[in-house]
SERO-4910 file (N, C-alpha, C, O; in steps of 0.05 Angstrom, whole numbers):
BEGIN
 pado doro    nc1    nc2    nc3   cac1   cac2   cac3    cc1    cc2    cc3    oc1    oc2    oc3
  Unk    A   2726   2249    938   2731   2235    912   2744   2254    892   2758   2244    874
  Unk    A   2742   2281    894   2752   2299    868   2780   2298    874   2796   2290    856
  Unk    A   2788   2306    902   2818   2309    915   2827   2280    900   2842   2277    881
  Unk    A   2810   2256    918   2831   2228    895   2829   2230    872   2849   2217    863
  Unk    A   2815   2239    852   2820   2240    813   2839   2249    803   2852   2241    784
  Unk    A   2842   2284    831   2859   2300    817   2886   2294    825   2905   2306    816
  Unk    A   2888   2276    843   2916   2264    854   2932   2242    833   2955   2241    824
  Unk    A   2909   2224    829   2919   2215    811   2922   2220    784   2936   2207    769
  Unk    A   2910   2238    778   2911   2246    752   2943   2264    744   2956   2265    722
  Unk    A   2951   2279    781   2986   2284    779   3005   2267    780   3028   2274    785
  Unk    A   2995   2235    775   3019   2211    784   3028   2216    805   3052   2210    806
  Unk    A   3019   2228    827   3041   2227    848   3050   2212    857   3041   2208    879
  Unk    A   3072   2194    850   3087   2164    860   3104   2173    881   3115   2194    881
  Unk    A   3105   2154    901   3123   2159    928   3145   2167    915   3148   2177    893
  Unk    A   3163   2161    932   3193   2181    927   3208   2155    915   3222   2157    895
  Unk    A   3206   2137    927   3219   2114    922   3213   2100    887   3229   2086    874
  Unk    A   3194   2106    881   3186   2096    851   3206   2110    836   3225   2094    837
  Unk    A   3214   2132    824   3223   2145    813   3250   2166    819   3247   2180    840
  Unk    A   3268   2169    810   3281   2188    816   3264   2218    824   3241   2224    816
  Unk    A   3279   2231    840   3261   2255    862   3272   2274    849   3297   2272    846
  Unk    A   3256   2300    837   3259   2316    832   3277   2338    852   3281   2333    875
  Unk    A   3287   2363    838   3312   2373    861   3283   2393    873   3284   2390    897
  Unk    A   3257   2412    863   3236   2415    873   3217   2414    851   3226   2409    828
  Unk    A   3191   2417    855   3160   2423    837   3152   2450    848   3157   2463    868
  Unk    A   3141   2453    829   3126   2484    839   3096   2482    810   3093   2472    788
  Unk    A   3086   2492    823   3051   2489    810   3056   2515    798   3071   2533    805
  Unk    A   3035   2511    775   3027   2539    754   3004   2537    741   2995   2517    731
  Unk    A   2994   2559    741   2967   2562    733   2954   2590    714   2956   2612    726
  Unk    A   2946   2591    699   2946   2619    691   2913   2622    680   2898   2604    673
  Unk    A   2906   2647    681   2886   2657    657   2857   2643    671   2844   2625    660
  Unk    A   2847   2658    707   2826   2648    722   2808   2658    706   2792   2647    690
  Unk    A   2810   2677    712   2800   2706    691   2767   2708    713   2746   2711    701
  Unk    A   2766   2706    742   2745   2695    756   2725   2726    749   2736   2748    750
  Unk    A   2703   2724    744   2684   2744    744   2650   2736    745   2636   2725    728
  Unk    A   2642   2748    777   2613   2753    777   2595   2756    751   2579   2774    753
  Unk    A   2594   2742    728   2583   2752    697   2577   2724    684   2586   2702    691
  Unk    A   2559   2730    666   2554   2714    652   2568   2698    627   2571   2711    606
  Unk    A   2577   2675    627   2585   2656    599   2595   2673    583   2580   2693    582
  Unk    A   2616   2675    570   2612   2684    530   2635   2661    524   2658   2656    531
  Unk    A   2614   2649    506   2641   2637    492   2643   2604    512   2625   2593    525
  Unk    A   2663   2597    509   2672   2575    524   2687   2586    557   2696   2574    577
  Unk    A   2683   2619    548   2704   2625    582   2673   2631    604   2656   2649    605
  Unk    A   2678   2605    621   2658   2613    642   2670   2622    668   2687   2611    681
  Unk    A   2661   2638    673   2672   2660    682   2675   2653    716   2694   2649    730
  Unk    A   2641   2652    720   2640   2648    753   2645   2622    755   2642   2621    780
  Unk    A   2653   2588    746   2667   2571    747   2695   2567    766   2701   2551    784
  Unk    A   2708   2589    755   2734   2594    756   2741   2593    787   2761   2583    798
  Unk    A   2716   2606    801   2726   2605    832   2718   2575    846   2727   2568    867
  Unk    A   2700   2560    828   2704   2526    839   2731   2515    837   2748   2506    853
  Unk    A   2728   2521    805   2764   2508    792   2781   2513    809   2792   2494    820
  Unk    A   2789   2539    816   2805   2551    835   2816   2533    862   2838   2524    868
  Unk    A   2783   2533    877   2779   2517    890   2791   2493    893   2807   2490    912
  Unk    A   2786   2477    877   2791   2454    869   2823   2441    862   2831   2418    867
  Unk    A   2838   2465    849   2867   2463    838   2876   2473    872   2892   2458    884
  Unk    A   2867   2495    885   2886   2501    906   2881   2477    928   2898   2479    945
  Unk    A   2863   2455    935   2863   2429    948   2879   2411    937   2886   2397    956
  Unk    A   2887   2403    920   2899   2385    902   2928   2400    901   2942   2385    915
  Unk    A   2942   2421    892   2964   2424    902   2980   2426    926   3005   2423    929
  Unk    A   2951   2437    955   2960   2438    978   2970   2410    979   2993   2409    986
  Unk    A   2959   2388    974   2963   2363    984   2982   2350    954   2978   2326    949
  Unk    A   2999   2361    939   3026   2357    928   3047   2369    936   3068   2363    925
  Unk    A   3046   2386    952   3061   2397    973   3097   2418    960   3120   2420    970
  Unk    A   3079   2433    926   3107   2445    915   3127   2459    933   3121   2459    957
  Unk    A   3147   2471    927   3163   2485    937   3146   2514    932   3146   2528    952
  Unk    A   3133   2524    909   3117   2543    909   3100   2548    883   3103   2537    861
  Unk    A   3074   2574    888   3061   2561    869   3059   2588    851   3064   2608    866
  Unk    A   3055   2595    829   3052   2622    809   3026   2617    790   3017   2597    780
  Unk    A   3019   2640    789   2989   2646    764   3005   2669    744   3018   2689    749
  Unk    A   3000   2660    730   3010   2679    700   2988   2707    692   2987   2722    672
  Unk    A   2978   2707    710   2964   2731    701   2934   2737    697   2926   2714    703
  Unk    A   2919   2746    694   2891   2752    695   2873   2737    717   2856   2722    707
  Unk    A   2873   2737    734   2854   2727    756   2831   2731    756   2815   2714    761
  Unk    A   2822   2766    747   2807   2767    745   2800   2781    711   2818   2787    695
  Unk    A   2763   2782    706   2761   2789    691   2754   2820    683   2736   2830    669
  Unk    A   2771   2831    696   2754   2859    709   2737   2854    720   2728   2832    724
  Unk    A   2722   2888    736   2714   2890    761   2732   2886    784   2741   2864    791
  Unk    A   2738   2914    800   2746   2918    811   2735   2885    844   2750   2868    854
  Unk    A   2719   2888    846   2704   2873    868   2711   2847    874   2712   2835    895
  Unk    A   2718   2838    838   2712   2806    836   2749   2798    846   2757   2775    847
  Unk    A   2766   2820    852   2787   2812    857   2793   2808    883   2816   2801    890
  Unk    A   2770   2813    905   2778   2802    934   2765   2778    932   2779   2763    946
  Unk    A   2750   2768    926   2735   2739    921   2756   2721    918   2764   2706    936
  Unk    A   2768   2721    889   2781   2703    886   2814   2700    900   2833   2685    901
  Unk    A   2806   2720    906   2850   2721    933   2834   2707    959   2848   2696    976
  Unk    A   2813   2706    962   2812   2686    986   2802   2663    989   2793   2650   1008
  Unk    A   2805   2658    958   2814   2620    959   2843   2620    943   2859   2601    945
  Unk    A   2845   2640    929   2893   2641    925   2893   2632    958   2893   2611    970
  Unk    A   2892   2655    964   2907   2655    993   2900   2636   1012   2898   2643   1035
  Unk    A   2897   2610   1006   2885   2592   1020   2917   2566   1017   2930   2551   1032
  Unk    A   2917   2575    990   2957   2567    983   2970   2560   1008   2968   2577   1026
  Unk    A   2982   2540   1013   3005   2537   1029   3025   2546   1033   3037   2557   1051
  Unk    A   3032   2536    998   3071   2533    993   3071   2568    993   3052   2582   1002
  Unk    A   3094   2577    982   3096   2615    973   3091   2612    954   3096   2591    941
  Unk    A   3072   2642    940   3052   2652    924   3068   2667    910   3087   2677    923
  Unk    A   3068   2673    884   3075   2697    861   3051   2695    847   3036   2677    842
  Unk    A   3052   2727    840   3037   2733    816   3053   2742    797   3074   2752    804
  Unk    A   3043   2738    765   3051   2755    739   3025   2777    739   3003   2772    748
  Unk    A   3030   2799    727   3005   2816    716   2993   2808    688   3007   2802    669
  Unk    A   2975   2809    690   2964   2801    665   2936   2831    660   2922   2845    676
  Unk    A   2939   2829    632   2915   2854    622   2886   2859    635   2874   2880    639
  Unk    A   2881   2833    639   2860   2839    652   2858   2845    690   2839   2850    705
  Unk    A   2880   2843    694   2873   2846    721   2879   2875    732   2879   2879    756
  Unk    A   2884   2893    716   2879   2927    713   2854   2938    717   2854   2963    712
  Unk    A   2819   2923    730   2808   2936    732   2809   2955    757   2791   2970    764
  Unk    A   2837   2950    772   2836   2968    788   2869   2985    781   2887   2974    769
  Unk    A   2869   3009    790   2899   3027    784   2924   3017    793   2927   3012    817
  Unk    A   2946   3012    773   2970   2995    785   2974   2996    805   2983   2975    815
  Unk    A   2970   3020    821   2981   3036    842   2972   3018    869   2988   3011    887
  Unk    A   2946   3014    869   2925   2998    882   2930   2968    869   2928   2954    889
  Unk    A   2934   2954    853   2933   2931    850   2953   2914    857   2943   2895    869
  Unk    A   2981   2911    854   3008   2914    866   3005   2900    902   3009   2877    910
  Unk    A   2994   2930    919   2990   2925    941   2970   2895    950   2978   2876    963
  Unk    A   2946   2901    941   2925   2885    940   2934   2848    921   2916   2832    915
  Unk    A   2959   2843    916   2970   2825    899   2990   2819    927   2992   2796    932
  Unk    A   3003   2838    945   3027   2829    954   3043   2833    934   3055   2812    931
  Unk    A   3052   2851    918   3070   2850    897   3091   2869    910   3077   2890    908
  Unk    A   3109   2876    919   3136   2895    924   3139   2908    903   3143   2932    908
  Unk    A   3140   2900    872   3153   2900    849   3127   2888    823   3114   2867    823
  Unk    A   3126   2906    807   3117   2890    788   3132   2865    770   3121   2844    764
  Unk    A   3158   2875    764   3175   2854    755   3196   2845    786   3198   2858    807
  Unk    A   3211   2812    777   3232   2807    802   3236   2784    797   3224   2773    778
  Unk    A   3254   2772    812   3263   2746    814   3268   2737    840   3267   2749    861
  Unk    A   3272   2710    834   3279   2697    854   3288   2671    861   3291   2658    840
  Unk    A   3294   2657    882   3316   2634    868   3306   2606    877   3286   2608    891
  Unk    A   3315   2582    872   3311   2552    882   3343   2548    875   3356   2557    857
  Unk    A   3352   2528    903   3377   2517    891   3384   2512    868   3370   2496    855
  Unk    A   3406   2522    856   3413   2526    827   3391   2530    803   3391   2517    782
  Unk    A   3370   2553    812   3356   2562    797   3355   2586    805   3362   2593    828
  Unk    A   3347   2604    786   3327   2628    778   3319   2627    769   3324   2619    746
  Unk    A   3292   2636    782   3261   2647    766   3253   2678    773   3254   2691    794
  Unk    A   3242   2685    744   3240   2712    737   3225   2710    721   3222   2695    701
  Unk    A   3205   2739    733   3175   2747    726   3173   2772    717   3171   2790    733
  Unk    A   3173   2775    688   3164   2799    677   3141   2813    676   3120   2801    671
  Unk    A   3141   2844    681   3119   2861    681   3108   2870    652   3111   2893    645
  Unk    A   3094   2845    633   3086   2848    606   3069   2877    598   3068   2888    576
  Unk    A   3057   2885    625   3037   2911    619   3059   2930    624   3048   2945    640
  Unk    A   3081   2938    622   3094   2951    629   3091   2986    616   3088   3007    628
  Unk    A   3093   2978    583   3087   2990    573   3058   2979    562   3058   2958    550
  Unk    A   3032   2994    567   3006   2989    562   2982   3001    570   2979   3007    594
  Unk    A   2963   3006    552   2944   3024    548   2929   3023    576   2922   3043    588
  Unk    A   2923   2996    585   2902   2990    613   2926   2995    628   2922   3018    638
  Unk    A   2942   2988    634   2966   2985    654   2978   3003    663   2996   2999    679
  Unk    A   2968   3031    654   2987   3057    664   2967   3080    669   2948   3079    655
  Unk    A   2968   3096    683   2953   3126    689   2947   3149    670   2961   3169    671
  Unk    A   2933   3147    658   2916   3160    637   2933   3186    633   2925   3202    650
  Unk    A   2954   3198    619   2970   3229    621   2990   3228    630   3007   3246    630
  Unk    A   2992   3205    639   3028   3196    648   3053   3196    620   3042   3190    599
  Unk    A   3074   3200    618   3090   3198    595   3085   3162    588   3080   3159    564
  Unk    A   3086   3144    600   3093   3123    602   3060   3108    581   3060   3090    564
  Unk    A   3037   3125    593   3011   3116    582   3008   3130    555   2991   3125    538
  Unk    A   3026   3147    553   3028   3168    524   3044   3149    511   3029   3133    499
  Unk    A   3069   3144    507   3089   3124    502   3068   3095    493   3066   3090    468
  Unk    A   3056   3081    509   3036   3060    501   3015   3067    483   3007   3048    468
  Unk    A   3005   3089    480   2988   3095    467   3000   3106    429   2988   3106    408
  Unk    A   3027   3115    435   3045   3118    410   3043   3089    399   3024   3080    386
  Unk    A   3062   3077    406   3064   3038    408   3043   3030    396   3043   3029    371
  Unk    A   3024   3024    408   2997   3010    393   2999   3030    362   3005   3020    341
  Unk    A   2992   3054    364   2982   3062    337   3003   3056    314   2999   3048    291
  Unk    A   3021   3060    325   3053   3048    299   3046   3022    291   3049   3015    268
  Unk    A   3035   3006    311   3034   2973    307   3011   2970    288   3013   2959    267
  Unk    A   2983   2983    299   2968   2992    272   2969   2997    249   2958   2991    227
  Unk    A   2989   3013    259   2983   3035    223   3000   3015    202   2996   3013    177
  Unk    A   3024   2999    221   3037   2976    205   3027   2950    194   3036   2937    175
  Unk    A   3004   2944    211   2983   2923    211   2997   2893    222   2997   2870    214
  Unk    A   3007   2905    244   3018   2878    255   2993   2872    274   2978   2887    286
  Unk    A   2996   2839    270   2975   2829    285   2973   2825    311   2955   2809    317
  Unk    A   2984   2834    327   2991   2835    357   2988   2868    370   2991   2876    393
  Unk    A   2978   2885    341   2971   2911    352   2945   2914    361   2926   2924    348
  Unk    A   2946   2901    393   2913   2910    413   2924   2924    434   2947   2926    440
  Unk    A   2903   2931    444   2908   2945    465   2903   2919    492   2910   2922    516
  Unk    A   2889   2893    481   2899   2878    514   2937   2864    505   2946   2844    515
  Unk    A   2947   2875    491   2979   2868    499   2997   2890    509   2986   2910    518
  Unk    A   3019   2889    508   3041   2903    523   3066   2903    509   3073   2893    488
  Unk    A   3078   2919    529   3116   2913    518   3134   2921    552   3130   2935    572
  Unk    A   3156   2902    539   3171   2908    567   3186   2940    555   3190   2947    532
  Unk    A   3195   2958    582   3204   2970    577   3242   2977    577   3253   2962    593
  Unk    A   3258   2992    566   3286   2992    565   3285   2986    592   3290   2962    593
  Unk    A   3282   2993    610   3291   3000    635   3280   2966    652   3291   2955    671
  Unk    A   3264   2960    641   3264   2926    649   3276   2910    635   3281   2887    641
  Unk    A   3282   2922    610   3294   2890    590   3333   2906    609   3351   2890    609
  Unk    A   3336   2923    617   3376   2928    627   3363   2910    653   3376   2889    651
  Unk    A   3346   2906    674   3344   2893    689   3351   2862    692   3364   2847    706
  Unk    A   3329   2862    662   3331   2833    660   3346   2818    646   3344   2793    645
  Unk    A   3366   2836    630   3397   2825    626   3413   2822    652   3422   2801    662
  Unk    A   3415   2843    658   3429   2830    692   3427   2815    716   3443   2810    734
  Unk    A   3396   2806    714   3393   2782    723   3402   2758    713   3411   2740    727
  Unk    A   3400   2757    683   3404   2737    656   3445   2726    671   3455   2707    682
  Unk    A   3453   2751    662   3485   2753    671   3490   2747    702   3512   2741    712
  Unk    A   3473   2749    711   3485   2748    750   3473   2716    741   3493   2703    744
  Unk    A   3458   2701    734   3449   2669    737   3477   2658    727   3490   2642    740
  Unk    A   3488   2672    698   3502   2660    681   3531   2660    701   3549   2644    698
  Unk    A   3529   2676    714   3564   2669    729   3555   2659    750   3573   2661    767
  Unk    A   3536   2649    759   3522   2631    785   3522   2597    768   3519   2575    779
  Unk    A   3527   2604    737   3515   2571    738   3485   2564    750   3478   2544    763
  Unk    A   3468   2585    742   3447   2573    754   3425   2576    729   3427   2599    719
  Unk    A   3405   2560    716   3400   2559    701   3362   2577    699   3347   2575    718
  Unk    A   3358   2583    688   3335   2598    689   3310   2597    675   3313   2591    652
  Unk    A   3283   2601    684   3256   2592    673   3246   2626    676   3256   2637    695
  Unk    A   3231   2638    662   3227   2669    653   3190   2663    653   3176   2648    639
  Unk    A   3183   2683    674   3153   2674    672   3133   2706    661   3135   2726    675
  Unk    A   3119   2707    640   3111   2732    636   3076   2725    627   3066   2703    621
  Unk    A   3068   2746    628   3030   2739    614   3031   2729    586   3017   2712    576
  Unk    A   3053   2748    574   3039   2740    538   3070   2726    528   3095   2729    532
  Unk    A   3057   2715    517   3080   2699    488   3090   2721    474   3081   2741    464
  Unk    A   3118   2706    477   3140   2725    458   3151   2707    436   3168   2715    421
  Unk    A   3140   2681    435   3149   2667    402   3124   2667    387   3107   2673    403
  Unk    A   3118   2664    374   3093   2659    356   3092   2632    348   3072   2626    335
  Unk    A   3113   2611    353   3104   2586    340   3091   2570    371   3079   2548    372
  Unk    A   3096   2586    392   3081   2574    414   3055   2588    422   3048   2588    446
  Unk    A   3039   2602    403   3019   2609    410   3004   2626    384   3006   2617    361
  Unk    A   2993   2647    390   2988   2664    364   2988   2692    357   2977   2707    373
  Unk    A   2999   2702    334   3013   2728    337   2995   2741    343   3002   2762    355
  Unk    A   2966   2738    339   2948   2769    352   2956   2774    390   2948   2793    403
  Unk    A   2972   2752    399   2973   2756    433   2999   2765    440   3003   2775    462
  Unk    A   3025   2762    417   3051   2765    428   3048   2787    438   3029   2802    432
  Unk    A   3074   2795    460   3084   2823    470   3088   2824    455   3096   2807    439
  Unk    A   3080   2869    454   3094   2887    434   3119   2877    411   3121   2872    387
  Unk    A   3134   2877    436   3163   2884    423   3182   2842    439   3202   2836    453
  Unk    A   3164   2830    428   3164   2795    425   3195   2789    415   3211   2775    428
  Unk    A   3200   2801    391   3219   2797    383   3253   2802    390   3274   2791    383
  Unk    A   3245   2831    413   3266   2834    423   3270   2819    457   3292   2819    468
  Unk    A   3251   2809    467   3264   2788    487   3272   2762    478   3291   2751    489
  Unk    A   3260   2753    458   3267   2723    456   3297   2734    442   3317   2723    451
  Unk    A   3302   2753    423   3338   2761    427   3344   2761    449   3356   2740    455
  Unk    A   3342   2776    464   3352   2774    490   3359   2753    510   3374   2753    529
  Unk    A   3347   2738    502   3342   2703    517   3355   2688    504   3366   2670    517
  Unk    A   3360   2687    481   3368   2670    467   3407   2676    465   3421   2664    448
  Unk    A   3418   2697    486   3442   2699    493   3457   2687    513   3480   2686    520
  Unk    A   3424   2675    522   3447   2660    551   3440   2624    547   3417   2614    546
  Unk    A   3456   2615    547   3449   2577    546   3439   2569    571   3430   2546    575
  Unk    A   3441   2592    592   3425   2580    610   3395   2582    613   3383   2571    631
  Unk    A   3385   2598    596   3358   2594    599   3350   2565    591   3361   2551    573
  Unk    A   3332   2560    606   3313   2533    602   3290   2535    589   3285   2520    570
  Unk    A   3268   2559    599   3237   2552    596   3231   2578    603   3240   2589    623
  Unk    A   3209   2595    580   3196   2618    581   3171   2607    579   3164   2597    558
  Unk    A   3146   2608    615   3125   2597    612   3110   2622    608   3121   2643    614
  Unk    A   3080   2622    596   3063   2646    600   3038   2634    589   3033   2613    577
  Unk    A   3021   2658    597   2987   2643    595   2982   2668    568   2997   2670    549
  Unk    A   2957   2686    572   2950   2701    551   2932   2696    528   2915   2710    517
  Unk    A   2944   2665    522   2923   2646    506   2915   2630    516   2928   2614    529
  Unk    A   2884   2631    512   2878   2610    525   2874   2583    526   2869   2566    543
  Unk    A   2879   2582    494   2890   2552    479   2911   2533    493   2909   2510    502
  Unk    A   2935   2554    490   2954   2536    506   2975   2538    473   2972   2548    451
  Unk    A   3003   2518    492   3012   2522    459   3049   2515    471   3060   2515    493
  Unk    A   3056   2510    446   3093   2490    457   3107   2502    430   3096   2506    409
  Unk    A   3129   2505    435   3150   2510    415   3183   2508    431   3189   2515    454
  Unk    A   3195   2499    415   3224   2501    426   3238   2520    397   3233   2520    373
  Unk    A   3253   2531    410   3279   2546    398   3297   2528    389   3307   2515    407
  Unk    A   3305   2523    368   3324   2507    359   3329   2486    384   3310   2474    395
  Unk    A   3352   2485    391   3369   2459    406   3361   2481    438   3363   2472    461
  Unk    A   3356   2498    435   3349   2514    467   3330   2515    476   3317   2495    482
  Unk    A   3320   2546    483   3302   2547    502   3268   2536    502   3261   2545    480
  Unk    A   3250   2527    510   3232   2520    507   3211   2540    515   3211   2551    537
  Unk    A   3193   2544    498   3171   2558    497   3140   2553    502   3125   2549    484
  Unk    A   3135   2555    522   3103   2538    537   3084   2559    545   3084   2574    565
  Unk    A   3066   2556    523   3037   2574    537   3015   2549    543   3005   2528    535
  Unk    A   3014   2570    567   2997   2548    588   2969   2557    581   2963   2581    582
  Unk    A   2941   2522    570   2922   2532    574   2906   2555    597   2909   2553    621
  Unk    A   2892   2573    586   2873   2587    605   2846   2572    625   2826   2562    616
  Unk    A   2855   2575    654   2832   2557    673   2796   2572    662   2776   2558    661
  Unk    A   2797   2584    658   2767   2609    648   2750   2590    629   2726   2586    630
  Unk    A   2778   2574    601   2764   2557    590   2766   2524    591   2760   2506    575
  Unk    A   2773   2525    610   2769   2491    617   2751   2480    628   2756   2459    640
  Unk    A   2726   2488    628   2702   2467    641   2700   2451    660   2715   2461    677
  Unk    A   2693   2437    666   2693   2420    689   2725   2403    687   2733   2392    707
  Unk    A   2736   2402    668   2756   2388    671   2782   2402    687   2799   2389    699
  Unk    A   2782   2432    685   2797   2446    701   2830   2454    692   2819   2452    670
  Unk    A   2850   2459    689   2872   2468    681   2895   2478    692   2899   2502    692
  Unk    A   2913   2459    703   2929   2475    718   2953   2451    715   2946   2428    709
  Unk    A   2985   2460    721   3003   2432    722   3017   2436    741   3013   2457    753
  Unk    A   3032   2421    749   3056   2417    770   3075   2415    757   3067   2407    735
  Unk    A   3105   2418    756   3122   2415    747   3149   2405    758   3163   2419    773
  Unk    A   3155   2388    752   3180   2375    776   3203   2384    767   3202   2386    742
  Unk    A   3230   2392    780   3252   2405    764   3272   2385    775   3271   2376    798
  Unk    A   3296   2375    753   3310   2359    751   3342   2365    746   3348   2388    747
  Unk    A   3354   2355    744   3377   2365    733   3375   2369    704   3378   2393    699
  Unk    A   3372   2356    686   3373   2352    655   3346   2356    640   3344   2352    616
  Unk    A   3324   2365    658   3300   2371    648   3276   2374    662   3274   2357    681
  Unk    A   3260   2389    659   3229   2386    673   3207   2371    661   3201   2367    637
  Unk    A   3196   2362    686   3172   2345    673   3148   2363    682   3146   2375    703
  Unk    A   3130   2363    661   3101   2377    665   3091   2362    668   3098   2341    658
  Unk    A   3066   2362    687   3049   2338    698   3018   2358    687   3009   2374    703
  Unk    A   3010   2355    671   2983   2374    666   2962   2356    679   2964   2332    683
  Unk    A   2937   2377    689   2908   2367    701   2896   2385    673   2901   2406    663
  Unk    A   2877   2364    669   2848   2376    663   2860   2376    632   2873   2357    623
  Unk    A   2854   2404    616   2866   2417    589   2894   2429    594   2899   2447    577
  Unk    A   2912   2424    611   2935   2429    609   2945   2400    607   2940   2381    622
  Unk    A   2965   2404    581   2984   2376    577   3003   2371    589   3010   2388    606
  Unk    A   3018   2350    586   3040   2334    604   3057   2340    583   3044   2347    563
  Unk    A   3076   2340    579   3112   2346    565   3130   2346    579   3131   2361    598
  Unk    A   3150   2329    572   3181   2332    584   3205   2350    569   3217   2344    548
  Unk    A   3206   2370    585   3229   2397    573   3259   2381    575   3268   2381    598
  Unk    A   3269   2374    562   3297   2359    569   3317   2394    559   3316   2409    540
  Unk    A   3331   2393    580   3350   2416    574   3379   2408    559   3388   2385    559
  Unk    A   3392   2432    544   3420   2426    523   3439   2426    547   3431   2435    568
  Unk    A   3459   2417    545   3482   2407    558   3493   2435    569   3513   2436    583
***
């Protein structure tokens, strides 16, 4: 009976009802799964029912593939083989984003234990690219305690302090030079492909799609960055666990996806069908439904 609620609750209409998407691919972010007790509305050990529950229901919508935005777990090193073996129970192909909390173990070690090759990368669907930023790149949990790179993050935060910007914590991040020259040349290799692009990272880089205590560091300089190519479509990310929508003028669209940690029995996760002229979000549970119509 849950598999039929949650089926119908994705409209899945035959092929024949509706024009057919060119693919779907499922997303989910912010499990945050941990052996621990309640605080708050995030229940913690839930997460591996929910889990449960979202990875039966998309096996049987059958995406082209499926991505989590980040935090799986809530720290604790332990609680992160638990919940990869109901991920890994996934069908379609799997990506991860990094998210802050899933540093209770050393990048070095976490990476491997993710299947990650790469912390940041891309990759393609007929006349698409999708690309996944490494938000902890530069970041206090995210780097080796004496490293230049964890010295560097630890500069960062206190400037953001001493300025009193509200996004100066230590669970956010910043991409670094050496990922944002990457991720222009991915931006530029789509743009002479004609292929149009969706940018997947842990934290919000607009503030009207979520809230400034969560943006990346340095927020302001990707959404410049993004906002150079007409082919971007859609920058999705979790981080909040609210959830949260904004569009860029006549462009790109900005979607933070509720957190599964705080959705209760109702659960949180969407499918997304991709079209020529726009995507449709199909939300379960506390994730909403929205149609992204793209600019010409």
């Amino acid at each position: 009976m849950k598999l039929i609620r949650l089926l119908a609750a994705l409209s899945l209409a035959p092929a024949w009802a509706a024009e057919a998407p060119r693919f779907s691919f499922a997303v989910l972010t912010d499990i945050q799964y941990a052996a621990k007790d309640s605080m708050g509305a995030r229940d913690y050990r839930a997460s591996l029912e929910e889990l449960r529950a979202a990875v039966e229901a998309v096996n049987a919508a059958r995406p082209a593939f499926v991505i989590q935005l980040g935090d799986l777990i809530d720290g604790g090193a332990d609680n992160l083989g638990r919940i990869l073996a109901v991920w890994n129970t996934l069908k379609a192909p799997r990506y991860h984003v990094l998210g802050n909390h899933d540093f209770a173990l050393p990048r070095a070690a976490l990476l491997p234990k993710l299947g990650m090759a790469q912390a940041y990368y891309d990759f393609s669907r007929p006349g698409w690219k999708l690309v996944v930023l490494d938000g902890m790149d530069i970041s206090v949990p995210g780097r080796e305690k004496g490293t230049p790179v964890h010295q560097l993050a630890v500069h960062t935060l206190a400037a953001l302090q001493q300025n009193r910007r509200p996004n100066a914590k230590e669970w956010n991040g910043a991409i670094s030079s050496t990922q944002r020259r990457w991720l222009r040349g991915v931006l530029e290799d789509a743009a002479a492909k004609k292929e149009r692009v969706i940018v997947f990272c842990h934290f919000p880089v607009l503030a009207e799609a979520s809230t400034p205590p969560h943006l990346l560091w340095n927020a302001g300089d990707i959404v410049a960055e993004l906002d150079r190519f007409p082919n971007m479509a859609a920058f999705m990310n979790g981080h909040d666990h609210r959830g949260g929508y904004a569009r860029r003028g006549a462009g790109i669209h900005y979607v933070t996806l509720p957190g599964m940690v705080e959705s209760g029995a109702r659960n949180s996760w969407t499918i997304v069908d991709v079209y020529n002229n726009r995507l449709d979000l199909r939300g379960v549970g506390t994730a909403p439904s929205r149609t992204l119509a793209f600019r010409r």
